[in-house]
C-alpha positions as CSV (number, residue, x, y, z in Angstrom):
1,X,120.7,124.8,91.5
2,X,119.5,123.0,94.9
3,X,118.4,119.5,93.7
4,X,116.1,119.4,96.4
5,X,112.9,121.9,95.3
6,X,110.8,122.5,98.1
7,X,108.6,124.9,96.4
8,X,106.4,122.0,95.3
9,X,103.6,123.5,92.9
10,X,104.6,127.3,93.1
11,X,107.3,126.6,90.2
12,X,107.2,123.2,88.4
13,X,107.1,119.6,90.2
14,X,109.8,119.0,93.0
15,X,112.7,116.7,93.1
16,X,114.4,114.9,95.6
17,X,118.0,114.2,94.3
18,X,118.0,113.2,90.6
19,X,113.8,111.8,91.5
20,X,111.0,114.3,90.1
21,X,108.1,113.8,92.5
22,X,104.7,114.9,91.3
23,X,102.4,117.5,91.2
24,X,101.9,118.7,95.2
25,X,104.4,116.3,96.9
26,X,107.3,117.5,98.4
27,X,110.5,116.4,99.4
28,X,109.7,115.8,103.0
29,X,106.4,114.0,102.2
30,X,109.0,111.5,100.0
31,X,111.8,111.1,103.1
32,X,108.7,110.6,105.2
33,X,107.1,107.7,102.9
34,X,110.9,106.4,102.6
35,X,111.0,106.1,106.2
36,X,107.6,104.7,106.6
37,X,107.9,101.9,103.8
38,X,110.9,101.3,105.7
39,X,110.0,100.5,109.3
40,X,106.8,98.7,108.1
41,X,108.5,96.5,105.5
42,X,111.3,96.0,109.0
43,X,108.3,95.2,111.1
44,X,106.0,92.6,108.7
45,X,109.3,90.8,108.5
46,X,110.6,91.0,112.1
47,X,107.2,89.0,112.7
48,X,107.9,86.8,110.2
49,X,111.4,86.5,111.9
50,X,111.0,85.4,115.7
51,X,107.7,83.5,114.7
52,X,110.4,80.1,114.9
53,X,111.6,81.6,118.0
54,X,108.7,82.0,119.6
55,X,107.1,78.9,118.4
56,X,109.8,77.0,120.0
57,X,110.7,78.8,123.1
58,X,107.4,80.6,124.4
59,X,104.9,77.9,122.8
60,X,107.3,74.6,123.0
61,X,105.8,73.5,119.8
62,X,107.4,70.1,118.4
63,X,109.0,71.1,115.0
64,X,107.4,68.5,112.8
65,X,104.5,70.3,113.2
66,X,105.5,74.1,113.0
67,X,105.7,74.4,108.9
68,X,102.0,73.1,108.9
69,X,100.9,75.3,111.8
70,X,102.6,78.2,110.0
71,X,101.1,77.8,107.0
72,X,97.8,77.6,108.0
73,X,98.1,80.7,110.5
74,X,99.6,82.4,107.5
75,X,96.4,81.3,105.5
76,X,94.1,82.3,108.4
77,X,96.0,86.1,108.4
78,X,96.0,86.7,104.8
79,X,92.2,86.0,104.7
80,X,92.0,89.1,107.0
81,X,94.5,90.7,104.5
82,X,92.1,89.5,101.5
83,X,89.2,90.9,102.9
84,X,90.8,94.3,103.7
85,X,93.2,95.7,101.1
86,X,90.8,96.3,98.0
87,X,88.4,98.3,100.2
88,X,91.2,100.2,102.0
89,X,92.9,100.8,98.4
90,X,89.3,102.5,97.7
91,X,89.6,104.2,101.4
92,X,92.1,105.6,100.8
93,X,91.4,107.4,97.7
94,X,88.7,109.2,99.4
95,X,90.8,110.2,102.7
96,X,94.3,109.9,101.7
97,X,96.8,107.6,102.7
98,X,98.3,109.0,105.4
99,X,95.8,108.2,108.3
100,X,95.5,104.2,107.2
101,X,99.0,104.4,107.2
102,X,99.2,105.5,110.8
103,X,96.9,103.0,111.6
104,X,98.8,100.2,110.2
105,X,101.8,100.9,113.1
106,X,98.9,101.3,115.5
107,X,98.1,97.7,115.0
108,X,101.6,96.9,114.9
109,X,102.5,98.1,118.0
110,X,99.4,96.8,119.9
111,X,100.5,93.2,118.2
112,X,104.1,93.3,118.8
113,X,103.4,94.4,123.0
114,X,101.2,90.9,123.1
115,X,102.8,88.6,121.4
116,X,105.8,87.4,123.8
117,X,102.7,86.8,126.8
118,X,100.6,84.1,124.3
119,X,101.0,81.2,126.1
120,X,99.1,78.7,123.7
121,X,98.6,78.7,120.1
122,X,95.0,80.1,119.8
123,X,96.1,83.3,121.9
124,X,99.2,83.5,119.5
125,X,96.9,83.5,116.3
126,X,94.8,86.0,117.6
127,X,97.2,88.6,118.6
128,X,98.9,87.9,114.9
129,X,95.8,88.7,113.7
130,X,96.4,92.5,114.9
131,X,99.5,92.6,112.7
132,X,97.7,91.1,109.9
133,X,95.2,94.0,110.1
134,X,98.4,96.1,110.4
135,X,99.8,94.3,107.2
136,X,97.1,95.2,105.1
137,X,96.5,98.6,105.8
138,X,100.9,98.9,105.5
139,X,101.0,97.2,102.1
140,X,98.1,98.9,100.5
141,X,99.6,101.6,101.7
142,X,103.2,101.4,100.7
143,X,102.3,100.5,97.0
144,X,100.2,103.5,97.0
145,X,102.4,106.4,98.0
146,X,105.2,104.7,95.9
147,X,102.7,104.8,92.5
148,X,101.5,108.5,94.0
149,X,104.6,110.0,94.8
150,X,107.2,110.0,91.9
151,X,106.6,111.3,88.1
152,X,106.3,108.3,85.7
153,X,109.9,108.5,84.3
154,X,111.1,108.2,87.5
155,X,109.1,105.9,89.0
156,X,112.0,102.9,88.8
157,X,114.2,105.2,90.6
158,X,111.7,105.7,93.1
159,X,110.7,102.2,94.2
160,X,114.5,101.5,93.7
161,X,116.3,104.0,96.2
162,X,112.4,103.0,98.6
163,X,114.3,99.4,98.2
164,X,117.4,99.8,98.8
165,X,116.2,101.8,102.2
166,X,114.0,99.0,102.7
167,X,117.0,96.3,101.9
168,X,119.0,98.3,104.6
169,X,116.2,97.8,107.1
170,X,115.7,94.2,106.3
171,X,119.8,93.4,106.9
172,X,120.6,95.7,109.9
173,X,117.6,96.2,111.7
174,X,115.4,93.0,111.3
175,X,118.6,90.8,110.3
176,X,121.4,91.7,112.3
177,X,119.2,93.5,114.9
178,X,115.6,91.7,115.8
179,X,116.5,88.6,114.6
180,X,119.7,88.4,116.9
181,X,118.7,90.0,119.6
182,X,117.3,87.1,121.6
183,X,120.6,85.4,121.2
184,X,122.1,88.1,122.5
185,X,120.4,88.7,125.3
186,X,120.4,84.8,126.2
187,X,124.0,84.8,126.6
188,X,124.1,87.8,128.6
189,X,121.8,86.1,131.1
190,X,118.7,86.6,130.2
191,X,115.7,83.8,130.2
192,X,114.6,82.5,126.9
193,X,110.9,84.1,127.6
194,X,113.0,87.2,129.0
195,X,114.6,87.7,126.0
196,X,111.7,87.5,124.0
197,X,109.9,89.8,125.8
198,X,112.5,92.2,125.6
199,X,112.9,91.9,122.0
200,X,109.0,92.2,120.8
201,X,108.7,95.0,123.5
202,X,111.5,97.1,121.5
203,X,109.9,96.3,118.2
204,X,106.3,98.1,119.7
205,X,108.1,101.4,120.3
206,X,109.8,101.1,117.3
207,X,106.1,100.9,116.0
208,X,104.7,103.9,117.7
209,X,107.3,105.7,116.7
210,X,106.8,105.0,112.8
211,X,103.2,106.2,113.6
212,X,104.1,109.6,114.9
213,X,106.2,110.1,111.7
214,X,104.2,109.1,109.3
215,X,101.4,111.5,111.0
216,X,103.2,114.3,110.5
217,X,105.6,113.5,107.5
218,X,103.4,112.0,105.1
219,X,101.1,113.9,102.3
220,X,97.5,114.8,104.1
221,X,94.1,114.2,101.8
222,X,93.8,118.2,101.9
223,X,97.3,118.7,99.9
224,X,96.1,116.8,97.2
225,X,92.5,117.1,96.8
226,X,92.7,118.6,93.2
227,X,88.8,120.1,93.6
228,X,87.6,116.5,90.9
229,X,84.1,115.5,92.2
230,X,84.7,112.3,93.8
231,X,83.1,109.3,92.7
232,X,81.7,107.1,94.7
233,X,83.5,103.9,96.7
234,X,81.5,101.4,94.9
235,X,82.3,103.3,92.0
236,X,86.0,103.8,92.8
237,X,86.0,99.8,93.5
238,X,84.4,99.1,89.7
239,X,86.6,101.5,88.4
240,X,89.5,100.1,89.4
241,X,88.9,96.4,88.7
242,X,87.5,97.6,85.1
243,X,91.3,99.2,84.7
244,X,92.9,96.2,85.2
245,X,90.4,93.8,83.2
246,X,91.0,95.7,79.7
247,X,94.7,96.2,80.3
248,X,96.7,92.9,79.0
249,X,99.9,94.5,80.9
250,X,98.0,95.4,84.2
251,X,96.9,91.4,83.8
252,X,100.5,90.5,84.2
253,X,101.2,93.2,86.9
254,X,98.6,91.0,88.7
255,X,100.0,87.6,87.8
256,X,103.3,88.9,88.7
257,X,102.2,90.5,92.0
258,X,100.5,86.8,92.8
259,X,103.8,85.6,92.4
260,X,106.0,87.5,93.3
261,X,104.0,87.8,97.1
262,X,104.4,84.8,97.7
263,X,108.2,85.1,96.8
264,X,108.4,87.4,99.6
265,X,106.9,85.6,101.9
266,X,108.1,82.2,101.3
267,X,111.7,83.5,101.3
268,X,111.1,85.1,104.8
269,X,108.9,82.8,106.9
270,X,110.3,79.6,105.3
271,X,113.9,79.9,104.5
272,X,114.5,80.9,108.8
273,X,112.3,78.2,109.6
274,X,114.3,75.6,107.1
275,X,117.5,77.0,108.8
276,X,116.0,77.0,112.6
277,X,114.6,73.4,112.2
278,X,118.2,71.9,110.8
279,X,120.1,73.9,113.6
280,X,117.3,72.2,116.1
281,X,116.9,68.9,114.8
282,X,121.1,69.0,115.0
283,X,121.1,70.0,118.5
284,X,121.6,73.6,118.6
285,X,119.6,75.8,120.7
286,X,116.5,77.8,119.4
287,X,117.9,81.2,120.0
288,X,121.3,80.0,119.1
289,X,119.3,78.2,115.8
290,X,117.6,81.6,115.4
291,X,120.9,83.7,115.1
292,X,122.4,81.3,112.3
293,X,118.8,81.8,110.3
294,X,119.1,85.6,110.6
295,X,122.7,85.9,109.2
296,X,122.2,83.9,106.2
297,X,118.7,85.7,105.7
298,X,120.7,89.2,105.8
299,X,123.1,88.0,103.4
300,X,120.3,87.1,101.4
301,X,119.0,90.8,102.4
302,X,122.0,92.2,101.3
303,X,122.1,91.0,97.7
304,X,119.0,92.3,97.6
305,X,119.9,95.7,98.6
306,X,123.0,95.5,95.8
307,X,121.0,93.9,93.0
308,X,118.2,96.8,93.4
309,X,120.1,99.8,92.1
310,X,119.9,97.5,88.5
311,X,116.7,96.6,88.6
312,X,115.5,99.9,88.9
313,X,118.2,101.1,85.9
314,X,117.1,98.5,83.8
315,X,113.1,99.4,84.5
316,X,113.5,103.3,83.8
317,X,115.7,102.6,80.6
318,X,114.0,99.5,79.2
319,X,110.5,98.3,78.7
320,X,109.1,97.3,81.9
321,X,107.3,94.2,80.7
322,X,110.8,93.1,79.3
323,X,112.3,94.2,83.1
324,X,109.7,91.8,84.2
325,X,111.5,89.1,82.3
326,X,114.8,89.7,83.7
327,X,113.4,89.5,87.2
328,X,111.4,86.4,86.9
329,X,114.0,84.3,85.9
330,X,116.8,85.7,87.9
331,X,113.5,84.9,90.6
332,X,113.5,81.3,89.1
333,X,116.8,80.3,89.7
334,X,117.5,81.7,92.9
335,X,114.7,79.9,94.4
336,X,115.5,76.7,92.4
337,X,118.8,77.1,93.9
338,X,117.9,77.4,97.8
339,X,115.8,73.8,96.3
340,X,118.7,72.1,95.6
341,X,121.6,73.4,97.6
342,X,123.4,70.9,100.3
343,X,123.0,71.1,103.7
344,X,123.8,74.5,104.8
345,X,125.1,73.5,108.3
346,X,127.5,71.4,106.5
347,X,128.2,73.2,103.3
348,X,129.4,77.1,102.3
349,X,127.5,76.6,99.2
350,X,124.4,78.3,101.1
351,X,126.0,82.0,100.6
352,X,125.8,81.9,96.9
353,X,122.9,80.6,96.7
354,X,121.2,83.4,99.8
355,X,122.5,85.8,97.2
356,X,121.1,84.8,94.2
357,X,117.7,84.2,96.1
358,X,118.1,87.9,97.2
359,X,118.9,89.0,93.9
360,X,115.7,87.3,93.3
361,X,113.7,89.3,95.2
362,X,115.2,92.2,94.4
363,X,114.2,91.7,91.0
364,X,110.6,91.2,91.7
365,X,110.3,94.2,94.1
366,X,111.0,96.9,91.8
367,X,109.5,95.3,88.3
368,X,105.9,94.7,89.1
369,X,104.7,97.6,90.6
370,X,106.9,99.7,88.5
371,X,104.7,98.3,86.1
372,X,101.2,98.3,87.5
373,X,102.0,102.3,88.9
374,X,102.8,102.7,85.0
375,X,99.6,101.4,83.9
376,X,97.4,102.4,86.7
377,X,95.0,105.4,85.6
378,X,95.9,107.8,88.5
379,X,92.4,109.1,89.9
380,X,91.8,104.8,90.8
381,X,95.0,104.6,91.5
382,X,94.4,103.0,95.0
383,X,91.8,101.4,94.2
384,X,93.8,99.6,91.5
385,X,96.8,99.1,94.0
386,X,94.0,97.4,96.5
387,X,92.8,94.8,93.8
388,X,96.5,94.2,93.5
389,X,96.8,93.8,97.2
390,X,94.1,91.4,97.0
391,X,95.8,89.6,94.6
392,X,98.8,89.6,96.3
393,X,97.2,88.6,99.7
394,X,95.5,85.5,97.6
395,X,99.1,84.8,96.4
396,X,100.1,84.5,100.0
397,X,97.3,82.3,101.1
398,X,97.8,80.1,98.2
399,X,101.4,79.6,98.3
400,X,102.4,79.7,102.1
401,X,99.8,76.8,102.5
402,X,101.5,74.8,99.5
403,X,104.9,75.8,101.1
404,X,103.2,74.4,104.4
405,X,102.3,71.2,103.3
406,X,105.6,70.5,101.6
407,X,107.4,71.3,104.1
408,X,106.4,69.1,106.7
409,X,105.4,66.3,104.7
410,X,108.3,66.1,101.7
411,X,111.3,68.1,102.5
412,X,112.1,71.4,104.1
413,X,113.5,72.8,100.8
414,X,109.8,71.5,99.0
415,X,108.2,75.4,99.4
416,X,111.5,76.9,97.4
417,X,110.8,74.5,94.1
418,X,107.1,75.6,94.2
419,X,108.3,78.5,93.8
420,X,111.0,78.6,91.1
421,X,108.4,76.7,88.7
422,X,105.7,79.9,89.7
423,X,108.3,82.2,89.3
424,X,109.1,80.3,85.6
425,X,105.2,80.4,84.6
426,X,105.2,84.1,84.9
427,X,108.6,84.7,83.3
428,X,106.7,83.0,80.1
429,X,103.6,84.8,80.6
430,X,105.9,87.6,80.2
431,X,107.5,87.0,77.3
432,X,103.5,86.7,75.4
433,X,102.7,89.5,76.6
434,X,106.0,91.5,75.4
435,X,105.8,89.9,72.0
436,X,102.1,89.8,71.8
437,X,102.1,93.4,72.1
438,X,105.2,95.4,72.3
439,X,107.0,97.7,73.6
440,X,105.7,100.4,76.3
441,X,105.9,104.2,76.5
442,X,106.9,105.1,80.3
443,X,103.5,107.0,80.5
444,X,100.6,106.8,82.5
445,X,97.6,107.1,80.6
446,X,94.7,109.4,82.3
């Protein structure tokens, strides 16, 4: 028998490979969400990327003051993230996913088009503020169709082959692709504001074309409206925080996701600006600087994509507070490592330690909302998902500022210890919660 069932509804649930999807999806609605999650995971972090690049070569900003300046324009755009996701979480129960989701690259692609032509720091925040609009609606939306789209038991399988996809998009596409490109262009004779332009312009129509696909691949509101009278959005909204305030393991999933946020983007804005600053302040150039920092991100990348595959074996096969575990403390050393590690201009030691980060990361990917899509009752199931966004977005503002501040006034490995002893908080928060009260059945209650 086909593994691939697209008779969604008419005979059972479908499957994609060895992944059952739910109750109306179909395979194409899940290659469409792969390849969505994909290009807007590529495109938060291609911004994240070049911001050293163009902070040094369009803006000419001194480096002792970029890691406070990025923190606080990372605080600034997760405010506008804050104030969004929980209301587009209950948005998007009411209209579906799909047309926020094509709003998202909209935003994206407006952002990406302006960016190279800021000329001073206040136009560069406010076209970032586009792609923070972008962000929230993208990460609401990701989380979402990855809790919607797979049955329960396969739900680790799901967010794990949706990372791996991702992990491929981060190494060759944002790593070896966006990151390099002004490098490459530069020594083909290109100016440095040339080749910037060139690369952000590329990453726009890479953005409109994500929004065409996920218009007409993704799951529309009127293939899953199940006949239920809809409750209200304030309703949806109470609904949802109520969900998460009796659940104990719904309290980690939120802990965790303030966490492991701030993992993500620590690891991404600060770890190429670490690596950009030392190739800098050692006399390389900033798109030569910027190159070095995107390798040893996509090896970092890449023990992501490996380590992935066990995460998600270990969360369909295990209890998923106990995966939890696993992750936060593979999380806690790999970012205690990157703390501690020599010089990486000077010393190789900087590839085991990128891996272990990325394994990491990979760890905290797939655990937490693995658990929270578990937990999640499924008719305020976005509306759960955007009080974990907002959660997540607080984790961001919280942490990237920290990161900021030790940064630029104790060391440029300061944000990576901050982390690790997070990271370490949770990983005991998790063991409580296991102990305290037990195991899990891989079931989402209705």
């Amino acid at each position: 028998m086909n593994s691939i069932n697209p008779t969604a509804g008419a005979s059972g649930p479908a499957r994609l490979g060895p992944i059952q999807l739910s109750p109306g999806v179909r395979p194409r609605h899940a290659v469409a969400m792969f390849y969505s999650a994909t290009f807007m995971m590529v495109l938060i972090n291609v911004v994240v990327l070049l911001n050293p690049y163009l902070l040094h070569q369009h803006l000419g900003m001194p480096t002792e003051i970029q890691g406070n300046f990025t923190g606080n324009l990372t605080v600034l755009l997760e405010i506008i993230v804050f104030a969004l996701v929980v209301p587009l979480g209950g948005l998007s129960d009411r209209i579906g996913r799909r047309p926020i989701f094509v709003a998202a690259f909209l935003f994206f692609a407006a952002g990406l088009a302006l960016m190279p032509f800021a000329t001073t720091p206040l136009q560069y925040v406010l076209i970032r503020c586009l792609t923070a609009t972008g962000a929230a609606c993208g990460v609401t939306m990701v989380s979402a169709v990855l809790a919607d789209y797979p049955d329960n038991s396969d739900r680790g399988k799901m967010i794990s082959l949706n990372g791996i996809f991702v992990g491929l998009g981060l190494v060759l596409i944002a790593s070896f692709g966006f990151a390099q490109l002004p490098e490459l262009l530069a020594r083909r004779g290109f100016t440095g504001i040339d080749a910037g332009v060139y690369t952000f312009g590329l990453a726009a129509l890479v953005a409109l074309v994500s929004a065409l696909v996920a218009h007409f691949g993704l799951k529309g509101r009127d293939e899953t409206d199940d006949g239920q009278t809809r409750e209200s959005f304030s309703q949806q909204l109470q609904v949802g925080f109520a969900a998460i305030r009796a659940n104990p393991h719904l309290r980690l999933g939120a802990v965790a996701t303030f966490v492991s946020r701030g993992d993500l983007t620590v690891l991404a804005g600060f770890f190429t600006l670490w690596l950009v600053a030392l190739g800098t302040d050692g006399g390389l150039q900033a798109a030569d600087a910027q190159g070095l920092a995107g390798r040893l991100f996509g090896v970092s990348q890449l023990a992501m994509l490996l380590f992935i595959p066990v995460m998600g074996f270990i969360v369909d096969r295990f209890d998923r507070t106990t995966a939890l575990i696993v992750a936060m403390a593979v999380a806690t050393l790999g970012y205690g490592a990157l703390g501690i590690v020599p010089n990486p201009l000077e010393s190789p030691l900087i590839y085991p330690v990128a891996l272990l980060a990325g394994a990491g990361e990979a760890g905290v990917i797939v655990t937490a909302p693995a658990l929270v899509g578990q937990e999640a009752p499924a008719r305020v199931r976005g509306s759960v998902i955007g009080f974990m966004a907002l959660v997540g977005a607080l984790g961001v503002l919280i942490n990237v500022k920290a990161a900021g501040v030790l940064f630029d006034t104790w060391m440029y490995q300061g944000p990576f210890l901050w982390m690790a002893g997070l990271n370490a908080l949770v990983c005991c928060w998790a063991v409580y919660v296991r102990l305290r009260y037990g195991a899990r059945a891989s079931a989402v209650r209705p």
